[in-house]
N, C-alpha and C positions, 0 to 999 in steps of 0.2 A: 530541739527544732525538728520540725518535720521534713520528711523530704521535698523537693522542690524541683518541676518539670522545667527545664528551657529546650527551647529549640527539638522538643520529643524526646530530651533523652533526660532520666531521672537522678540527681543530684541527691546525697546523702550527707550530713555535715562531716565525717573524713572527707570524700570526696573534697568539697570547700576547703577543708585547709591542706590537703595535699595540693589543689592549684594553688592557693598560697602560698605555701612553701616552694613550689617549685618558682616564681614569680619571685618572690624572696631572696632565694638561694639562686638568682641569674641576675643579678642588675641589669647586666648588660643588653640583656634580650630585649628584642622588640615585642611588641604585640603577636604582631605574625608568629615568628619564634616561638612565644608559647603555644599559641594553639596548634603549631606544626608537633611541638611535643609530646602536646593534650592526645591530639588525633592519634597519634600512631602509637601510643602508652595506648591506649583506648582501642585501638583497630576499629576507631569509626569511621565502616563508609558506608556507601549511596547501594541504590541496587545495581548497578551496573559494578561492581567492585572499586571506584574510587573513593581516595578517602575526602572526608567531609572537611574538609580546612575552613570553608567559608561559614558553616553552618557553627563550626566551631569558634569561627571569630567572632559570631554572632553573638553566640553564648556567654564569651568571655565577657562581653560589652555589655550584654544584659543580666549579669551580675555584678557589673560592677555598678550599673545602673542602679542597682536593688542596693548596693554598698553590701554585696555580702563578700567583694574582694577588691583588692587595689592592684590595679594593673598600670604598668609602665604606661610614661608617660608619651602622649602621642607624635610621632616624630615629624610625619609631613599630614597635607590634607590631600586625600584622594584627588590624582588627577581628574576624576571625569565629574570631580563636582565644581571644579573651575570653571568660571563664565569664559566664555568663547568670546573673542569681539568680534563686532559683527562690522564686515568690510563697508566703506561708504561707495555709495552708489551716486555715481555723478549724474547730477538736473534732476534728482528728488528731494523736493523741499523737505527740509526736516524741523520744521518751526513747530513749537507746540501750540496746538488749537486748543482755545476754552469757549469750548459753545456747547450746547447739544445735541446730543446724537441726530436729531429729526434736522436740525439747523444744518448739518454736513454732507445731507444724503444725495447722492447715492452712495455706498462707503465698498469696495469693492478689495480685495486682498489677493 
């Protein structure tokens, strides 16, 4: 296999099964978890000297994407991709209209 770029940083098939093994050998660990251990095995960071956690969650995920690893199973879904309810606003009709756009105008927001 040839090597294999994600997220800017070059993968070699050791590389590959060294994250699987290490993913392997933690059951326990979450997502996060590995790539906290990826990054700093690696001392991947940014220019500013931090290290790359996110770029490296990235990684993990678009390899497993490719099935070229099996990463733990995902535990929650990201807060901030949860729908928000949106508060009801009293004395505005909320009925669904089925007409045409030119049939409703003026339509102001």
């Amino acid at each position: 296999m040839a090597n294999i770029v994600v997220q800017g940083r070059e993968l070699d098939e050791a590389q590959l099964r060294a994250i699987q093994a290490l993913v392997d050998g933690n059951p326990s660990w979450s997502r996060r978890r590995v790539a906290e251990a990826l990054v700093q095995d690696w001392d991947w960071r940014n220019a500013a000297g931090r290290l790359k956690d996110m770029s490296c969650r990235r990684l993990l995920a678009r390899l497993e994407a490719k099935g070229l690893v099996r990463l733990p199973a995902r535990r929650q879904v990201s807060s901030r991709r949860k729908t928000k309810a949106i508060a009801e606003v009293p004395g505005v009709d909320r009925s669904e209209l089925t007409a045409a756009l030119a049939e409703v105008q003026p339509v102001s927001l």
